[in-house]
LUMFI-435357 format. One line per field, with one value per residue (C-alpha): residue number from 0; x, y, z. Coordinates in Angstrom, 1 decimal, decimal comma. Example, Ala and Ser with C-alpha at 12.3 -4.5 7.8 and 13.67 -1.06 7.14 Angstrom:
num = 0 | 1
east = 12,3 | 13,7
north = -4,5 | -1,1
up = 7,8 | 7,1
//
This chain:
num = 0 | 1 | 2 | 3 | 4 | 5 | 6 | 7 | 8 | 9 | 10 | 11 | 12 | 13 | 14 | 15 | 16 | 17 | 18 | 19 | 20 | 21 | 22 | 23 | 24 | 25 | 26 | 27 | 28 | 29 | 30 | 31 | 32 | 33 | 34 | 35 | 36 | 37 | 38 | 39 | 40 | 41 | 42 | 43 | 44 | 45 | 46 | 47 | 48 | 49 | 50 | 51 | 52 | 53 | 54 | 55 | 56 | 57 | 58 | 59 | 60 | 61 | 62 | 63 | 64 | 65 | 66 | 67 | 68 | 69 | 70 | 71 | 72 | 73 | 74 | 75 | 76 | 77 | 78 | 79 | 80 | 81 | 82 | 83 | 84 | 85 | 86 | 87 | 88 | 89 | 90 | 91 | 92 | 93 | 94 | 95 | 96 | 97 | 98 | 99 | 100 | 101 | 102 | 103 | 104 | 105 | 106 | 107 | 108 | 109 | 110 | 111 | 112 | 113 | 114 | 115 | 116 | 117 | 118 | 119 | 120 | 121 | 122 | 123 | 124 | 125 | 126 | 127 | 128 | 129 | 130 | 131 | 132 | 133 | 134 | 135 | 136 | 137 | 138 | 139 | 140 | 141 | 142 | 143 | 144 | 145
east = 0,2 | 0,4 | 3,0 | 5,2 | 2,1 | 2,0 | 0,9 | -2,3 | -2,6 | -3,6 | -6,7 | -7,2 | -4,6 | -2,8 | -5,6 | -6,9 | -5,4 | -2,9 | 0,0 | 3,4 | 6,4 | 9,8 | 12,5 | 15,8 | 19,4 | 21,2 | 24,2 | 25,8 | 24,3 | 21,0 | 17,5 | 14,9 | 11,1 | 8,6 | 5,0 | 4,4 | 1,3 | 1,9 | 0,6 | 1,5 | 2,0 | 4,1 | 4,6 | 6,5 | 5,4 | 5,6 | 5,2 | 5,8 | 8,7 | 8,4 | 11,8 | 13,8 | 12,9 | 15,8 | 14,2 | 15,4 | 18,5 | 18,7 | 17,9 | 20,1 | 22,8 | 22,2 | 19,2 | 18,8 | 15,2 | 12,1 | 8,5 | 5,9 | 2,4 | 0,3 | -3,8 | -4,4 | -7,7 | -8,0 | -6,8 | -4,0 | -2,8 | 0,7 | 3,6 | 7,4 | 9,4 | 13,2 | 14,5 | 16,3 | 14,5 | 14,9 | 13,5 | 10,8 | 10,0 | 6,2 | 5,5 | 5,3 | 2,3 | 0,2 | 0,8 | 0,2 | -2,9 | -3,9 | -2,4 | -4,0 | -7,7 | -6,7 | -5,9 | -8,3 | -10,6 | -12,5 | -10,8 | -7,5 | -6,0 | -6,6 | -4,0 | -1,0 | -0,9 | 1,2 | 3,6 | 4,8 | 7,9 | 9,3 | 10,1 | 8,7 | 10,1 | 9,7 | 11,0 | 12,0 | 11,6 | 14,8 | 12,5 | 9,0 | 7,2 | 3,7 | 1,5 | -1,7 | -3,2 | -6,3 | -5,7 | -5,0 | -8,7 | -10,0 | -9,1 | -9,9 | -13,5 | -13,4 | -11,9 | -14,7 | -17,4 | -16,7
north = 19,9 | 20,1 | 19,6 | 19,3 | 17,5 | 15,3 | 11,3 | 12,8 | 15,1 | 12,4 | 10,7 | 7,6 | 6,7 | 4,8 | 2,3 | 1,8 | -1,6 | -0,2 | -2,0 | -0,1 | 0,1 | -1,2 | -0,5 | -1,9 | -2,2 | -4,9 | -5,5 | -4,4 | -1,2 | -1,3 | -1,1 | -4,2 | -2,1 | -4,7 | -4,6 | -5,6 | -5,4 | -3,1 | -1,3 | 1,8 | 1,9 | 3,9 | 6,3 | 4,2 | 0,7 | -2,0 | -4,9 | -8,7 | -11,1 | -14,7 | -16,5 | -17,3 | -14,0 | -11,6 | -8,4 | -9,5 | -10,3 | -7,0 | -5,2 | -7,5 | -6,8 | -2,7 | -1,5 | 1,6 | 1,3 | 3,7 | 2,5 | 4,4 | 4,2 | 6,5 | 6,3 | 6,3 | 8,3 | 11,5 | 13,6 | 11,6 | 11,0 | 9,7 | 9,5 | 8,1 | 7,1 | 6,6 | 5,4 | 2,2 | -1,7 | -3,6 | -6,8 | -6,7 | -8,7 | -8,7 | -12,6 | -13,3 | -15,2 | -13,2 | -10,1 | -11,7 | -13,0 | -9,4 | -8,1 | -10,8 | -9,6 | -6,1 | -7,5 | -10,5 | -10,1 | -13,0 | -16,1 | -15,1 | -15,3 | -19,1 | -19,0 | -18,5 | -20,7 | -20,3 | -22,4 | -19,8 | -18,5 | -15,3 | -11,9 | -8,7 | -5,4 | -2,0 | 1,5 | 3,5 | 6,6 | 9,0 | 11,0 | 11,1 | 13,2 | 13,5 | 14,9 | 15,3 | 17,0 | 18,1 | 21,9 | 20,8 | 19,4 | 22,3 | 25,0 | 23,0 | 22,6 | 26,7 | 27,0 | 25,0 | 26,6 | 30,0
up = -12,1 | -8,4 | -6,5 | -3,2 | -1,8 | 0,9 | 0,7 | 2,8 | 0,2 | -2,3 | -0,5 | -0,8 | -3,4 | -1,4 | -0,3 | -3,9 | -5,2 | -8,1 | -8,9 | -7,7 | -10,1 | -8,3 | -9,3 | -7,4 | -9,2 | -10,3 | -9,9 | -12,8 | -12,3 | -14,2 | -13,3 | -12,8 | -12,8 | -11,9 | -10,5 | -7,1 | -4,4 | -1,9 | 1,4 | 3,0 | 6,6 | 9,2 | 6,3 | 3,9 | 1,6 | 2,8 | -0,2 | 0,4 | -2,1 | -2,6 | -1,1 | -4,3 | -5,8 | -7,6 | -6,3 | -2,9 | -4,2 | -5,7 | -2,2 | -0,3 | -2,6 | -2,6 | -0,3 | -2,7 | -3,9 | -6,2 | -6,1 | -7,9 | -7,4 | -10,2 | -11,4 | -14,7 | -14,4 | -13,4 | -11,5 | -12,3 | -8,6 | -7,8 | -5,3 | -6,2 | -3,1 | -3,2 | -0,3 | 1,7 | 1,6 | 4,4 | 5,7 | 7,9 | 11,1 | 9,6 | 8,8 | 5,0 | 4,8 | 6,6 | 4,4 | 1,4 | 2,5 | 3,7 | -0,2 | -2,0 | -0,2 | -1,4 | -5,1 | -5,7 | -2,9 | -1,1 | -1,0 | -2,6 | 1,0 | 0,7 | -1,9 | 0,9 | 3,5 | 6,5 | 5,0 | 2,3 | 2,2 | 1,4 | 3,2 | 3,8 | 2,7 | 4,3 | 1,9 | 4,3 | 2,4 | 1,9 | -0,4 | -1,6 | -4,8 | -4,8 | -7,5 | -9,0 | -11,9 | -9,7 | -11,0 | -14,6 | -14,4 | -13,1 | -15,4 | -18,5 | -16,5 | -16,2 | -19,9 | -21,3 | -19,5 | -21,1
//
């Protein structure tokens, strides 16, 4: 495995439409892990919560946040961030239009209507793990040509 890499590192990882894996703390200490849509933009994710939501709840209530974004095909690509949520100035509806385009593709941008509510969160990263299996893969290839 390969590692200490760099989100640039990964190529184009982080514009594929894979679900990221949040996980924010409640407060009782434990972890909620749920799937959200996300972007990443001025070197951190940016990902976009309905209003009424309890993951922004959660990050209101302690900022302290992972998100995960992993392939499952090889090389196996992936980057964890742990770092701080905050609210973004970014208007809601608009990112989820520009998510749901990522996700669904044409049309799915009809689905949010300026009207929606909810907020925007930026991870500002504190720290960030990138990996891939890239040299894994390549010594099985050398392995099995022999």
């Amino acid at each position: 495995m390969r590692r200490n890499l760099s989100p640039s590192d990964l190529g184009n990882l982080l514009e594929q439409p894979i679900l990221a894996v949040l996980a924010t703390r409640l407060a009782d200490g434990s972890t909620l892990l749920s799937p959200v849509w996300h972007e990443w933009a001025d070197a951190g994710f940016r990902i976009a919560i309905p209003e009424g939501d309890v993951k922004l709840a959660h990050m209101r209530g302690d900022s302290r946040v992972s998100i995960v974004v992993a392939e499952n095909l090889l090389p196996y690509r992936g980057i964890e961030v742990r770092g701080r949520a905050s609210i973004s100035s970014d208007p809601y509806p608009a990112t989820m239009r520009r998510l749901a385009l990522r996700y669904f593709g044409p049309g799915a941008d009809e689905l949010y209507p300026d009207s929606a509510a909810g907020a925007v969160v930026r991870i500002e990263p504190e720290r960030i793990r990138c990996w891939d299996f890239a040299d894994d893969m390549n010594a099985i290839e050398g392995h099995e040509s022999r």
